[in-house]
KEKOLMI-33250 format. One record per atom (N, C-alpha, C): x, y, z; residue in three letters; residue number from 0. Coordinates in nm, 4 decimals, decimal comma, m for minus. Layout:
// KEKOLMI-33250
R         x         y         z  rest   nr
R         X         Y         Z   ALA  NUM
...
***
This chain:
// KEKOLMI-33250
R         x         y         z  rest   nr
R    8,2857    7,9968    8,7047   UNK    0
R    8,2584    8,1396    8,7076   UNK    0
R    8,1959    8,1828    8,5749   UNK    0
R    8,1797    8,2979    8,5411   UNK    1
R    8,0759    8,3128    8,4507   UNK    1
R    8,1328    8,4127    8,3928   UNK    1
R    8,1283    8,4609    8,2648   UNK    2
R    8,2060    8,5894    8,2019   UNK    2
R    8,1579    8,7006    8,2776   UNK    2
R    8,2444    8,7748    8,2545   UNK    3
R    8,2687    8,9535    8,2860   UNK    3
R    8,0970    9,0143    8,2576   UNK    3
R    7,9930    9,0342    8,3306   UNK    4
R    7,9308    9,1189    8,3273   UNK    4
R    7,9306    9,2593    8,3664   UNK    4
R    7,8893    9,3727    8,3612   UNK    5
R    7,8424    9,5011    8,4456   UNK    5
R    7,7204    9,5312    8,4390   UNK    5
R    7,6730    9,5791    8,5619   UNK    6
R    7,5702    9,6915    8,6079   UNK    6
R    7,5735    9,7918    8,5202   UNK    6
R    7,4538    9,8741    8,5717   UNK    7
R    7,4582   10,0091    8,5175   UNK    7
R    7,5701   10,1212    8,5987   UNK    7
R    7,6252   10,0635    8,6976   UNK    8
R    7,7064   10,1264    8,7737   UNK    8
R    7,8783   10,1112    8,7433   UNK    8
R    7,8927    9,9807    8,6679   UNK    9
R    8,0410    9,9542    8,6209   UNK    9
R    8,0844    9,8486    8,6989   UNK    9
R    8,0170    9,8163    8,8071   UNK   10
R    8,0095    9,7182    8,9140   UNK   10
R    8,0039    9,5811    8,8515   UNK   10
R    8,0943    9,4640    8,9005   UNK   11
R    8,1045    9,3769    8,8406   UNK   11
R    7,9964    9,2754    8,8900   UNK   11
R    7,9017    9,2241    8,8279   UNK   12
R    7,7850    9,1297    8,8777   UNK   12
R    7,7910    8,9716    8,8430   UNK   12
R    7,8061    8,8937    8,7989   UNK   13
R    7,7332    8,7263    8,7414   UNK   13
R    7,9155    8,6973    8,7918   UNK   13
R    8,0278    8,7317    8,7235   UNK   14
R    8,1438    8,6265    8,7317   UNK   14
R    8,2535    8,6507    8,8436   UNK   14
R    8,1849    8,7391    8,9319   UNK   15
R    8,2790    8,7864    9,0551   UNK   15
R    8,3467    8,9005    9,0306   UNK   15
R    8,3817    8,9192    9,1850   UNK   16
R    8,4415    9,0604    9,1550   UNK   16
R    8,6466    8,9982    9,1953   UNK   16
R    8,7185    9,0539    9,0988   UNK   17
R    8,8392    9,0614    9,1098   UNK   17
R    8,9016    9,1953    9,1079   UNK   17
R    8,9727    9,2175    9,2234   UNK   18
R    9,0478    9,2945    9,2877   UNK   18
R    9,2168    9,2949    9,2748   UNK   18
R    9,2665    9,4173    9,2833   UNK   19
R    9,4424    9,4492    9,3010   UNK   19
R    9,4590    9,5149    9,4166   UNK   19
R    9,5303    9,4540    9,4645   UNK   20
R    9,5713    9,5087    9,6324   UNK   20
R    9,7313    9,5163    9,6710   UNK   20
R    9,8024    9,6694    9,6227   UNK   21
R    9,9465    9,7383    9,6340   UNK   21
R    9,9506    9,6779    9,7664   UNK   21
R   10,0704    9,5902    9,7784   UNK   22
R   10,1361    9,5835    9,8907   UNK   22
R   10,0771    9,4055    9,9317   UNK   22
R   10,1637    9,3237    9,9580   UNK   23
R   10,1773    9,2036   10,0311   UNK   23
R   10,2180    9,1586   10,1455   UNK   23
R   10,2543    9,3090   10,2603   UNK   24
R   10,3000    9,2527   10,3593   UNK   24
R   10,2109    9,2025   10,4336   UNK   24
R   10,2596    9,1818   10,5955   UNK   25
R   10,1791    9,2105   10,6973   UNK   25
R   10,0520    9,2456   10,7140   UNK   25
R   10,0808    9,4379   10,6791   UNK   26
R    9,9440    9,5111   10,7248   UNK   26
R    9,8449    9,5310   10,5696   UNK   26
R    9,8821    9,4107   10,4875   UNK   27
R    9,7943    9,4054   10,3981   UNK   27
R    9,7045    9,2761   10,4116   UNK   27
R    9,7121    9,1597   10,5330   UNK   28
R    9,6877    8,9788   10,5197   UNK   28
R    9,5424    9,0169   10,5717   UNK   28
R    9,5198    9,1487   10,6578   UNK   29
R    9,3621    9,1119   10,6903   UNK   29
R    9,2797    9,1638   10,5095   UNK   29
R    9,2890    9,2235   10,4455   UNK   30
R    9,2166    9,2885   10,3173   UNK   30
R    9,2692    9,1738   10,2590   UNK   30
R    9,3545    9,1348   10,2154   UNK   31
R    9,3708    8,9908   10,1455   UNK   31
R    9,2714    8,9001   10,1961   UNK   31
R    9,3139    8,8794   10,2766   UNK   32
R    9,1986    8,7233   10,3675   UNK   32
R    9,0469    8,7859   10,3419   UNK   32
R    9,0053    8,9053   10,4145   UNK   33
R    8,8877    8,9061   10,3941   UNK   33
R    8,8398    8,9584   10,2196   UNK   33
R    8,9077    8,9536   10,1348   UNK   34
R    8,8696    8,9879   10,0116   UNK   34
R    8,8668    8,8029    9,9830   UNK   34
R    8,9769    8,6759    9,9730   UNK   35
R    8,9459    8,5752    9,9770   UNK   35
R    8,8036    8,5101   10,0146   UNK   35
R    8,8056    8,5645   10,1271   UNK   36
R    8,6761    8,5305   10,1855   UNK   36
R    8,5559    8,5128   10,1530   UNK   36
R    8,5046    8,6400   10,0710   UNK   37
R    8,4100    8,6969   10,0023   UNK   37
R    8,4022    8,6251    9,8709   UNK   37
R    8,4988    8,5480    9,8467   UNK   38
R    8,5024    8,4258    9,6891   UNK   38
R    8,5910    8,5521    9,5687   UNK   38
R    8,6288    8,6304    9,6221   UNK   39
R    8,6854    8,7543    9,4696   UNK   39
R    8,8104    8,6633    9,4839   UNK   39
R    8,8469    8,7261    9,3124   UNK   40
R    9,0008    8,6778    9,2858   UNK   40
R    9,0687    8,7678    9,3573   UNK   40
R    9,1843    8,7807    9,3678   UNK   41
R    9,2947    8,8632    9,4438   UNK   41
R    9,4378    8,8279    9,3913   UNK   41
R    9,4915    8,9880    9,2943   UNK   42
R    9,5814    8,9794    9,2734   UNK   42
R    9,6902    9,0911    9,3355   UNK   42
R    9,7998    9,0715    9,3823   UNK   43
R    9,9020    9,1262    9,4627   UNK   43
R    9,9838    9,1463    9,4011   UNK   43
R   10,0366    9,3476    9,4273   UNK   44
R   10,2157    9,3619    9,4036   UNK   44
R   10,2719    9,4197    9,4806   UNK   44
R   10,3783    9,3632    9,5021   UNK   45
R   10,4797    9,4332    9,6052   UNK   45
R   10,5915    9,3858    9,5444   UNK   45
R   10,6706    9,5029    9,5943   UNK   46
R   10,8554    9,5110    9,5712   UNK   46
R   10,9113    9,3555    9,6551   UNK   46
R   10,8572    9,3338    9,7060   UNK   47
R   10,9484    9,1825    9,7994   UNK   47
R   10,8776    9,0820    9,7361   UNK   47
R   10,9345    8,9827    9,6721   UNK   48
R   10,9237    8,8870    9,5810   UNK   48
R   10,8511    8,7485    9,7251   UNK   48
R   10,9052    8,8025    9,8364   UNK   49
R   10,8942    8,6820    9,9187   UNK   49
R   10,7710    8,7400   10,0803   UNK   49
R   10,6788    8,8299   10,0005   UNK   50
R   10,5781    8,8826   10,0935   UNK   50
R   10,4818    8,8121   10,1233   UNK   50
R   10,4515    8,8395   10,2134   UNK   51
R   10,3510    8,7363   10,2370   UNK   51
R   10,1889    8,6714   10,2234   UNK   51
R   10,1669    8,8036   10,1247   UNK   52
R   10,0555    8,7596   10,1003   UNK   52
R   10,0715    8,7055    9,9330   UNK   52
R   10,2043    8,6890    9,9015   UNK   53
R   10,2400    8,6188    9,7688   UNK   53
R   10,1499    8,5162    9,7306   UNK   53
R   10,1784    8,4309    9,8727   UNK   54
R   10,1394    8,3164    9,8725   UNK   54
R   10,0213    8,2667    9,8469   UNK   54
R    9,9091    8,3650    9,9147   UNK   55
R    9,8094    8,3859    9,9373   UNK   55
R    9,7156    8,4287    9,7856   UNK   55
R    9,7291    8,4930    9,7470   UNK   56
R    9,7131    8,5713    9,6014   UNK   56
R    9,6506    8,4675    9,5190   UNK   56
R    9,5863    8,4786    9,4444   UNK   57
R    9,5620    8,4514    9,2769   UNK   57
R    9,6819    8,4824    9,1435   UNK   57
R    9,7181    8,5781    9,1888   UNK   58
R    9,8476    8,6286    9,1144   UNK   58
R    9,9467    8,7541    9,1717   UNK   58
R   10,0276    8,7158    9,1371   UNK   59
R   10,1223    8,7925    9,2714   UNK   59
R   10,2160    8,8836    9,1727   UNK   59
R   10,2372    8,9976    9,1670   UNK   60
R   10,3552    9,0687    9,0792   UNK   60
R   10,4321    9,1576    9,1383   UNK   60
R   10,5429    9,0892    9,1235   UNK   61
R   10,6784    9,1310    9,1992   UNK   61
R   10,7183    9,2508    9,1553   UNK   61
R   10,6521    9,4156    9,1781   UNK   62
R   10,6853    9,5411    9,1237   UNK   62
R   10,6654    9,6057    9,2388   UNK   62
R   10,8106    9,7218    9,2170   UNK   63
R   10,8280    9,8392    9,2913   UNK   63
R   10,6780    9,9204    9,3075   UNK   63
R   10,6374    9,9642    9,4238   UNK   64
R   10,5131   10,0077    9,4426   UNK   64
R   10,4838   10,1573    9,3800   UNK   64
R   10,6427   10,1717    9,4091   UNK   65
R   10,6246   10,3099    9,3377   UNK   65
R   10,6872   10,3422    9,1707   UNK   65
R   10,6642   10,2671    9,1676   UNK   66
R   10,6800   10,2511    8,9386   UNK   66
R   10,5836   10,2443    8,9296   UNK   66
R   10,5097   10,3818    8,8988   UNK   67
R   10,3738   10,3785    8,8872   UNK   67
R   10,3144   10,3733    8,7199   UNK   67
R   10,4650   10,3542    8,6112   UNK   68
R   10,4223   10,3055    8,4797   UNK   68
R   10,3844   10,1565    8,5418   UNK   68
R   10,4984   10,1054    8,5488   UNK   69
R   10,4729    9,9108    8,5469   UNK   69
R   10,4054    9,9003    8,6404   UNK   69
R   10,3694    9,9273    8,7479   UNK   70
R   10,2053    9,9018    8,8402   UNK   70
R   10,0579    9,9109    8,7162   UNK   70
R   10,0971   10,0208    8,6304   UNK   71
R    9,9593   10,0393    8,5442   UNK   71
R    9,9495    9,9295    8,3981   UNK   71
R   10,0864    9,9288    8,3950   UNK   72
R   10,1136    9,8171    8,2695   UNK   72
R   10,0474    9,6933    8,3047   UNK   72
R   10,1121    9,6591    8,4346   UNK   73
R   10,0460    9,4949    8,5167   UNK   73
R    9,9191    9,5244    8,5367   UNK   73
R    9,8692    9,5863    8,6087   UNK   74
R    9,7230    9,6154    8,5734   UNK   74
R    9,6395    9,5905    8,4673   UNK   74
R    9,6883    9,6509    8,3792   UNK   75
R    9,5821    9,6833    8,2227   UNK   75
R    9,6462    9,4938    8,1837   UNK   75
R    9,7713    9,4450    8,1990   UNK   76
R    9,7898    9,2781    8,1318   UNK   76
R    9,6712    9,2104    8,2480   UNK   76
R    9,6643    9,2437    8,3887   UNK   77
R    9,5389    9,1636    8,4082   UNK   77
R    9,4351    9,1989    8,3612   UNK   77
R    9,3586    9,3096    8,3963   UNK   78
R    9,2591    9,3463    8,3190   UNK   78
R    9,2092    9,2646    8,1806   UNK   78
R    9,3275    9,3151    8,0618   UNK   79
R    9,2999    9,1842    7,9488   UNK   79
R    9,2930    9,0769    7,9581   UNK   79
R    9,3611    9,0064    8,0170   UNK   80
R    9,3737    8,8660    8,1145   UNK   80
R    9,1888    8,8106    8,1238   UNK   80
R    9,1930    8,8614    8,2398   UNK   81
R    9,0799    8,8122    8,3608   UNK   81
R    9,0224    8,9404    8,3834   UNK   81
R    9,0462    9,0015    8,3436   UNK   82
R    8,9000    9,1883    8,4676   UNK   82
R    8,9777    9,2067    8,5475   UNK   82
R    8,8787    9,3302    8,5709   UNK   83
R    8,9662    9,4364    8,7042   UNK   83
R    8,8441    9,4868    8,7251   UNK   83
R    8,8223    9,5457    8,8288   UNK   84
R    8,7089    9,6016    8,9092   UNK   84
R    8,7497    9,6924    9,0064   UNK   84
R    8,8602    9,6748    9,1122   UNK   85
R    8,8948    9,7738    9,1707   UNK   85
R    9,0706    9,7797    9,2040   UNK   85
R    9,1176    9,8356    9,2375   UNK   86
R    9,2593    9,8556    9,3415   UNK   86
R    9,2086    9,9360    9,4163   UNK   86
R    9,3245    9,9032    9,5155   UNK   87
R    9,3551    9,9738    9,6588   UNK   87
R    9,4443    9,9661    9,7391   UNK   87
R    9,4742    9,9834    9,8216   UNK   88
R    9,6098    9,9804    9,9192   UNK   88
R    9,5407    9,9133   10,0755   UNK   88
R    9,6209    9,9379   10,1169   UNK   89
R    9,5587    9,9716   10,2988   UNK   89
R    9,6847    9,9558   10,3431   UNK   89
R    9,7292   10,0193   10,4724   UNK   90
R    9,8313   10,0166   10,5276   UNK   90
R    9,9891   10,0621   10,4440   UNK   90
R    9,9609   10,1229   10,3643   UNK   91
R   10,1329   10,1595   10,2789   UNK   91
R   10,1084   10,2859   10,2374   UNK   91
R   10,2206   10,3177   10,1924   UNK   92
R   10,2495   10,5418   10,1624   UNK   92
R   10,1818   10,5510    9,9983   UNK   92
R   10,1112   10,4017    9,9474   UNK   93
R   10,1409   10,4680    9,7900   UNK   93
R    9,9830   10,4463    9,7481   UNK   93
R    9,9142   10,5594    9,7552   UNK   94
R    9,7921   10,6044    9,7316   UNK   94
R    9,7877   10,6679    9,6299   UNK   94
R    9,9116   10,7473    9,5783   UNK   95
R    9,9156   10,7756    9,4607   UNK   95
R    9,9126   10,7113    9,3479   UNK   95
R    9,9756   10,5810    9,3814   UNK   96
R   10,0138   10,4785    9,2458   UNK   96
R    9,8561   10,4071    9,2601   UNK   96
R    9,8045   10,4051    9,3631   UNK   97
R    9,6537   10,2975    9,3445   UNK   97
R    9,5529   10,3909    9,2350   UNK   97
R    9,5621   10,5844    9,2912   UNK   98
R    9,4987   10,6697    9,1998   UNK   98
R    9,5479   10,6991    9,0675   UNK   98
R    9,7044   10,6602    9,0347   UNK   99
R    9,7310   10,6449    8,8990   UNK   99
R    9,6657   10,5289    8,8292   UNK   99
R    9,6926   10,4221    8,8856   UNK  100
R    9,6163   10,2823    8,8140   UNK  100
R    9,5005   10,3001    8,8023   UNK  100
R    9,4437   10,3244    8,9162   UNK  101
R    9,2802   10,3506    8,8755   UNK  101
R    9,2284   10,4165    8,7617   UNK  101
R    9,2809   10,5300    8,7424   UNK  102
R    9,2773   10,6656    8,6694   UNK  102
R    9,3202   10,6068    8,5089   UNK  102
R    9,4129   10,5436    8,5082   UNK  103
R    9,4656   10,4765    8,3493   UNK  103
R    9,3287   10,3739    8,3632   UNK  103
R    9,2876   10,2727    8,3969   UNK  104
R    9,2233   10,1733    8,3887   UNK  104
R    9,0816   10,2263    8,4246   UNK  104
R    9,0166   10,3422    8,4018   UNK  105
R    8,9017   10,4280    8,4479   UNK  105
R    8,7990   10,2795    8,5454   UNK  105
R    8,8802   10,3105    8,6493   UNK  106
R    8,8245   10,2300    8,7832   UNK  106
R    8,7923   10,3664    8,8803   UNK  106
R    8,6838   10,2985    8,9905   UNK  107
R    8,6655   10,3588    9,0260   UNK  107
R    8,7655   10,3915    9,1903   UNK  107
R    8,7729   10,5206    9,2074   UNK  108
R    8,8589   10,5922    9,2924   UNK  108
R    8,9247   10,7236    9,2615   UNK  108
R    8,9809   10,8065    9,4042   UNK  109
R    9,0516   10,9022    9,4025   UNK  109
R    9,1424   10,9860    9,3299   UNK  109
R    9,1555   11,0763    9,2926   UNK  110
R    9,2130   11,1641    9,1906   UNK  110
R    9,3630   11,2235    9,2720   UNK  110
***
């Protein structure tokens, strides 16, 4: 892979795009799989240590969805890590904590 570039848009271009996706169950394995798919990293948190898209993941962090400090803390340690480019949810109540993270980590999304 290739270091962290951007666009003029903030858009991640040359070393892939890596993604955070709240929630590991179930109604999160199709956005997991098809984010896999596409070659992005994929890192996962959910409150159940034993979810199922744990497995699946690049990196998996076992946090309450709604501790929306330590959702942003784990965030910003990947970010320094490896990049960040986007979060999101699909299928779970906490849209707020994806627009807090975003919002600390000036990603793009909802207010």
């Amino acid at each position: 892979m290739h270091e962290k570039e951007m666009n003029n848009y903030g858009a991640a271009t040359a070393r892939g795009t890596r993604i955070l996706i709240l929630g590991g169950g179930t109604m999160q394995l199709p956005a997991i799989r098809s984010a896999l798919s596409r070659g992005w990293k994929v890192a996962v948190a959910d409150g159940n240590p034993d979810a199922p898209g744990a497995d699946m993941s690049h990196h998996f962090f076992p946090i309450d969805l709604r501790d929306v400090g330590e959702m942003i803390e784990a965030a910003k340690k990947l970010r320094d890590r490896e990049g960040l480019d986007g979060v999101f949810t699909v299928g779970t109540d906490f849209s707020y904590t994806v627009a807090k993270v975003a919002e600390a980590l000036h990603l793009p999304g909802i207010s």
